[in-house]
C-alpha positions in Angstrom: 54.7 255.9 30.2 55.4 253.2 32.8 58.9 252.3 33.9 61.0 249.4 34.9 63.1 249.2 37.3 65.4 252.2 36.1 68.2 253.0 39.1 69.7 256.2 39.4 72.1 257.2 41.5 73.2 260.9 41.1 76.4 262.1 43.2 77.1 265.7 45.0 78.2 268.0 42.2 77.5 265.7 39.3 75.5 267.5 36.3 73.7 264.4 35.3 71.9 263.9 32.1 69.1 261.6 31.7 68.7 261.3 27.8 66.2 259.7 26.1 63.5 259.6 23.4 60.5 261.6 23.5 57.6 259.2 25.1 60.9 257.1 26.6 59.7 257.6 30.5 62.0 260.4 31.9 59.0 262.8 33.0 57.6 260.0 34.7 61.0 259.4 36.4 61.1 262.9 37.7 57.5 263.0 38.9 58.5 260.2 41.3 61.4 261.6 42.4 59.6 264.4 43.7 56.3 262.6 45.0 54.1 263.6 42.6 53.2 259.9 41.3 53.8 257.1 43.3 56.0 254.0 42.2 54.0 250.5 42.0 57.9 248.7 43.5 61.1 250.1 44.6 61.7 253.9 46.4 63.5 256.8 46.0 65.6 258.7 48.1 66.7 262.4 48.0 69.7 263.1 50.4 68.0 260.1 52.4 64.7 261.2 52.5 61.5 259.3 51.2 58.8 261.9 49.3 56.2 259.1 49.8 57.0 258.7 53.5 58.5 262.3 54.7 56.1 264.5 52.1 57.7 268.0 52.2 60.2 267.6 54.4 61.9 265.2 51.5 62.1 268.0 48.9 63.7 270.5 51.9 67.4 271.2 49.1 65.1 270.1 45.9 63.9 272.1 43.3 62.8 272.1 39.9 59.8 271.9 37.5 58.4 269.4 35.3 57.1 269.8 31.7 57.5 273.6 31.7 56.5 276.1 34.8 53.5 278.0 35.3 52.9 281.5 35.9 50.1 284.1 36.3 50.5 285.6 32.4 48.7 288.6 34.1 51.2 289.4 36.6 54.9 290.7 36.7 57.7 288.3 37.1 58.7 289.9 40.1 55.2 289.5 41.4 55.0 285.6 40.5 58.0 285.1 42.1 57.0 287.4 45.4 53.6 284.8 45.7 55.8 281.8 45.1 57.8 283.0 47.9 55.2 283.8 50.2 52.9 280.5 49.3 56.5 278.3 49.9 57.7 280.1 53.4 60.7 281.0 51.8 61.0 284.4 53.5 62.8 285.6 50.5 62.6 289.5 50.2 63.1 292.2 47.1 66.8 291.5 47.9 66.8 287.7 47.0 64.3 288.1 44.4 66.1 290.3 42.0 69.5 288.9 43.2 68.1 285.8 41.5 65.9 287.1 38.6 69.3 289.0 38.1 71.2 285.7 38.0 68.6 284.4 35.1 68.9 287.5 33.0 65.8 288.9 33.7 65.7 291.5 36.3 65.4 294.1 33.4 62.0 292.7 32.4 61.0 292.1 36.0 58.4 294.8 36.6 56.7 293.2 32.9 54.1 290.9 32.6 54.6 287.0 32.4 52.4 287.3 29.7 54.4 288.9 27.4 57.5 287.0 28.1 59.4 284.6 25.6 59.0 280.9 26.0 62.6 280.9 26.9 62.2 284.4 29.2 59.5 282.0 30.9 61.8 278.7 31.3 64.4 281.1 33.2 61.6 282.6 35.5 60.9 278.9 36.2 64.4 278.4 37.0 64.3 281.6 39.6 61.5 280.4 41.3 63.4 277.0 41.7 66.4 279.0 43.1 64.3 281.0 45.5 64.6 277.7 47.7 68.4 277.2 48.0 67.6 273.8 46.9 71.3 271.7 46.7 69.7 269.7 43.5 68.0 270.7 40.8 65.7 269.2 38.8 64.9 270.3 34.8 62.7 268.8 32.8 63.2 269.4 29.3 64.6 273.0 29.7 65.4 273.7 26.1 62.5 272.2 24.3 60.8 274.7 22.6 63.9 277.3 22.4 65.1 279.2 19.8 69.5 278.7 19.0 70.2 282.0 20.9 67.5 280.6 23.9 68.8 277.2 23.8 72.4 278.7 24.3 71.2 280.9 27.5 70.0 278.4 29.1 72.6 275.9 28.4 75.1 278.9 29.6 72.7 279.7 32.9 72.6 275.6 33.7 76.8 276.0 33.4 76.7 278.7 36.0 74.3 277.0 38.3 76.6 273.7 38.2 79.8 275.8 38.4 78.8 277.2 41.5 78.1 274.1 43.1 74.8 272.5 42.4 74.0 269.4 41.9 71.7 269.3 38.5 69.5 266.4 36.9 68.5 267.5 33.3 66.1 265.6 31.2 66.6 265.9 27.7 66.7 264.4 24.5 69.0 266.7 23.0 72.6 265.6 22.5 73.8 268.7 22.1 73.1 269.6 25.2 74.1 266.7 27.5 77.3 266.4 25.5 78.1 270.2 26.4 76.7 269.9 30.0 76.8 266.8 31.5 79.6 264.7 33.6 77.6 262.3 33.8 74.5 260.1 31.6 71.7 257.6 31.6 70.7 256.7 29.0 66.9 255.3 28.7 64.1 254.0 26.2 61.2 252.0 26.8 60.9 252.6 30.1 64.3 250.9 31.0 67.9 252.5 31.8 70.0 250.9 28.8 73.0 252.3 29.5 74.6 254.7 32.4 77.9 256.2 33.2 80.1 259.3 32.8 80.2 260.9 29.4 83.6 260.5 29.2 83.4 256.8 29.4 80.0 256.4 27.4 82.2 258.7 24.3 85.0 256.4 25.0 82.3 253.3 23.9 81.4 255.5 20.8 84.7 255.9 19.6 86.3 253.4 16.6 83.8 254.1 14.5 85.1 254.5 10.7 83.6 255.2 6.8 84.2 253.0 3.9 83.4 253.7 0.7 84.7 251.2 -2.1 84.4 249.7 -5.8 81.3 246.9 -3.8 79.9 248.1 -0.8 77.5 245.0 -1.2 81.0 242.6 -0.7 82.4 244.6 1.8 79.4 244.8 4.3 79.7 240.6 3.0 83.3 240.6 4.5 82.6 243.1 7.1 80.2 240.5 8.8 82.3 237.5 8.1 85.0 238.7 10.2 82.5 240.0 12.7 82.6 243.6 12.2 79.7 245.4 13.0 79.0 247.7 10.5 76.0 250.6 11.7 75.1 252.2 8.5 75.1 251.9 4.9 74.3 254.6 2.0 75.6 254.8 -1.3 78.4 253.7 -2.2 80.1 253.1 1.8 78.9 252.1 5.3 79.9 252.7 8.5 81.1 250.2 11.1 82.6 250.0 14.4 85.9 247.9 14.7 89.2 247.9 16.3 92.0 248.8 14.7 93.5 245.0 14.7 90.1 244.4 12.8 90.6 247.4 10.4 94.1 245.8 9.5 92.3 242.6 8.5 89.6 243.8 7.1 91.5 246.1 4.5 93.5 242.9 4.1 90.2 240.9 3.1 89.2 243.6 0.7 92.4 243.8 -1.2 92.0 239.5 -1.3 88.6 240.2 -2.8 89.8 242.8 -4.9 87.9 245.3 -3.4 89.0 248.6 -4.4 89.1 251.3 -1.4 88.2 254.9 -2.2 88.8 256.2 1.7 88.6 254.6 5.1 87.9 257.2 7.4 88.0 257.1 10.8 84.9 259.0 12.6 85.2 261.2 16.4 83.2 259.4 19.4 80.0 261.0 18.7 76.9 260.7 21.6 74.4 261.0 19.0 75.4 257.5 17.2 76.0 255.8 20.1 72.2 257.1 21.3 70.8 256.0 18.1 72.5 252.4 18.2 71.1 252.1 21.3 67.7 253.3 21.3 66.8 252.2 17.5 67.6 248.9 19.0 64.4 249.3 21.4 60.9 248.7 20.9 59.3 251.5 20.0 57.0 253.1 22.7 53.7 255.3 22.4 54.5 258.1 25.0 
């Protein structure tokens, strides 16, 4: 999936969410940011370092995997982590190792085979092994794809302790759920391009005066809903949905009871990320990942 021209810039201590589609390009962001692919224009910088230009030395703090970790199925936890260790010069001992397999819930299954771990046992031994290098941002590609409820709420509750204590996160996702409940701050891409980024609190605040008519005619209120130029984002049986201000409520309900249009409710709907994400990326091409 090729890119274009998407800008990011994450701040010290931010928990940022890059939220997409499937297919939308946010793997192929990450795998630049660490120097795995290279970028045909532009750079990227981590804490002022160029992967392309300083190699290793730029991911010195970084950490993180990409579409799901890899282990030896054949050999403990502990031991994956112990060659990880030893491969990366971290100098990490028994101490360190089951301080941090202890930190992702798993020092009781550490002496057990990778192999017979869970799919979310083996997303939180990928985050260990990420830990193991102190790193000051951390990178997660999808870490909740593939989870069951009760997987998908320990690792939304390990991220939460990660960020609490101080570091710096970047989570790809395409789960609302989860960026809504995690992140201070979102981009939001599709296509390849960033179409919208901010904090969450101010990309809600865009979702919010959103409201549900249902009446006698939807057919003449959607009619008088676009001559007064409110948007309206949804229709079913019976009502619609549409975004307005509340000076534009007053006239609409004004217009209707002109038309004699009779109202059954007008309700007035919480800022909700998933809408707004679904406005935004079913306006977009569609993309084959």
């Amino acid at each position: 999936m090729a890119v274009d021209n998407v800008d990011l810039t994450v701040e010290p201590g931010d928990v940022y969410g890059f939220l997409g589609p499937n297919g939308a390009g946010k793997t192929t962001t990450l795998r630049m940011l660490l120097g795995l692919i290279r970028p045909t224009a532009g750079g990227v910088r981590l804490f002022g370092r160029d992967p392309l230009l300083d190699g290793a030395r730029a991911l010195e703090g970084v950490a993180g995997f990409v579409e799901g970790p890899r282990f030896y199925p054949y050999l403990s936890g502990r031991k994956n982590l112990e060659l990880l260790a030893a491969y990366d010069g971290l100098g990490a001992g028994r101490t360190e190792i089951d301080g941090t397999l202890e930190l992702v819930e798993l020092l009781d299954r550490a002496k057990d085979r990778v192999g017979g771990y869970s799919h979310g046992m083996r997303q939180r031994l990928g985050i260990a092994a990420s830990l193991l290098r102190r790193p000051r941002l951390l990178l997660l590609d999808e870490p909740a794809t593939g989870l069951d409820p009760a997987g998908m709420r320990d690792m939304r509750a390990l991220v939460r302790r990660l960020a609490d204590g101080g570091m710096t996160v970047v989570l790809s996702s395409h789960l609302m759920s989860e960026v809504e409940e995690l992140c201070n701050r979102v981009a939001i891409i599709s296509a390849g391009r960033i179409i919208r980024e901010s904090s969450l609190r101010d990309l809600l605040a865009t979702a919010a005066g959103s409201y549900r008519l249902e009446t006698t005619d939807p057919v003449r209120a959607r009619e008088l809903c676009e001559s007064l130029g409110v948007r309206v984002t949804g229709a079913g049986a019976g009502e619609l949905s549409f975004a307005a201000s509340p000076e534009e409520v007053a006239r609409l309900t004004i217009a209707l009871g002109k038309a004699e249009v009779g109202i059954y409710g007008l309700t007035a709907e919480g800022a909700s990320l998933e809408r707004l994400f679904l406005e935004l990326t079913d306006a977009e091409p569609a993309v084959a990942a």
